[in-house]
C-alpha positions in Angstrom: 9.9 -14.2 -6.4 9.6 -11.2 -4.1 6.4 -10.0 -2.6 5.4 -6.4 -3.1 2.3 -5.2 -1.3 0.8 -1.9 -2.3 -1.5 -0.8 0.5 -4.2 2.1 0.0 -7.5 3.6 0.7 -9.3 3.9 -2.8 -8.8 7.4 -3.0 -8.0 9.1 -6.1 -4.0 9.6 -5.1 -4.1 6.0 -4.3 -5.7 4.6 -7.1 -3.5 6.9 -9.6 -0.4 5.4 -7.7 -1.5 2.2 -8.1 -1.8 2.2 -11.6 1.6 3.9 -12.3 3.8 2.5 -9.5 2.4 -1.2 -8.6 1.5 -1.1 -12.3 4.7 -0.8 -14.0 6.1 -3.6 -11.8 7.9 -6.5 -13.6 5.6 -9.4 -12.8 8.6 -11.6 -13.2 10.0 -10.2 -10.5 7.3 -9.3 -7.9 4.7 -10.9 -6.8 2.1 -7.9 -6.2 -0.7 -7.6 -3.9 -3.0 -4.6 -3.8 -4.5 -3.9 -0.5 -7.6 -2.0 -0.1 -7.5 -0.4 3.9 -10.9 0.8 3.8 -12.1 -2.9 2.7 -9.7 -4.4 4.7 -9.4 -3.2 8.3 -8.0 -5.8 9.7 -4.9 -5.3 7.6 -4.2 -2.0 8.8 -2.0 -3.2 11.7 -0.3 -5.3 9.2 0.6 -2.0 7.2 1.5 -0.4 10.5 4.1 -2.9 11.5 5.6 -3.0 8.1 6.2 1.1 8.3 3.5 2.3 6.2 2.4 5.7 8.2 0.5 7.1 4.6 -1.1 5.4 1.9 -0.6 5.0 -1.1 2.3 2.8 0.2 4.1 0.1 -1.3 6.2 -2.7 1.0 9.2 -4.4 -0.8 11.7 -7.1 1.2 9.9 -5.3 4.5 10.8 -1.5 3.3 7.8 1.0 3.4 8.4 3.5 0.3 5.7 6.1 0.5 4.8 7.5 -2.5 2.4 10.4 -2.5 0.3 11.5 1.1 -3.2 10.3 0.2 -4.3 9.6 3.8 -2.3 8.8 7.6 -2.5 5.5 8.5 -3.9 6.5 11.6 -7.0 7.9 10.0 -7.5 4.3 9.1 -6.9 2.5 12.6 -10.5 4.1 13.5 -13.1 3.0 10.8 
C-alpha cells in the first residue's frame, strides 16, 4: 500500500483540501495520514525535506503536489 501524507495548518483552504483531495482517495490504494503543522511542529522539517514549500500539501511515493497556497511553510518553521 502506498503512503500519502497530507500536510496542513487547519486553515480553512486546508481543511477544504483535505476533505476533497485526501478525501476522495481510494483507501485501497493509499494509506493516508493527515498532518496538522500547527499541532505538530516538529513535523515541519519533515514536510520541508519532502518538498512541501505551502500547505495544503499532499506527499505521494516522495512527490510534493501542492494544491492551493494556504500558508508558506516557512511561516510554520517559527511557531
Amino acid at each position: 500500500m502506498t503512503k500519502a501524507i497530507f500536510y496542513h495548518a487547519g486553515c480553512p483552504v486546508c481543511v477544504d483540501a483535505e476533505q476533497h483531495v485526501a478525501g476522495a482517495l481510494d483507501l485501497s490504494r493509499y494509506e493516508v495520514e493527515s498532518v496538522h503543522l500547527g499541532e505538530a511542529p516538529a513535523r515541519v522539517a519533515e514536510a520541508k525535506a519532502a518538498g512541501v514549500r505551502s500547505v495544503p500539501a499532499l506527499v505521494i511515493d516522495g512527490a510534493a503536489y501542492h494544491i492551493n497556497h494556504g500558508a508558506d511553510l516557512s511561516a510554520l518553521e517559527s511557531r
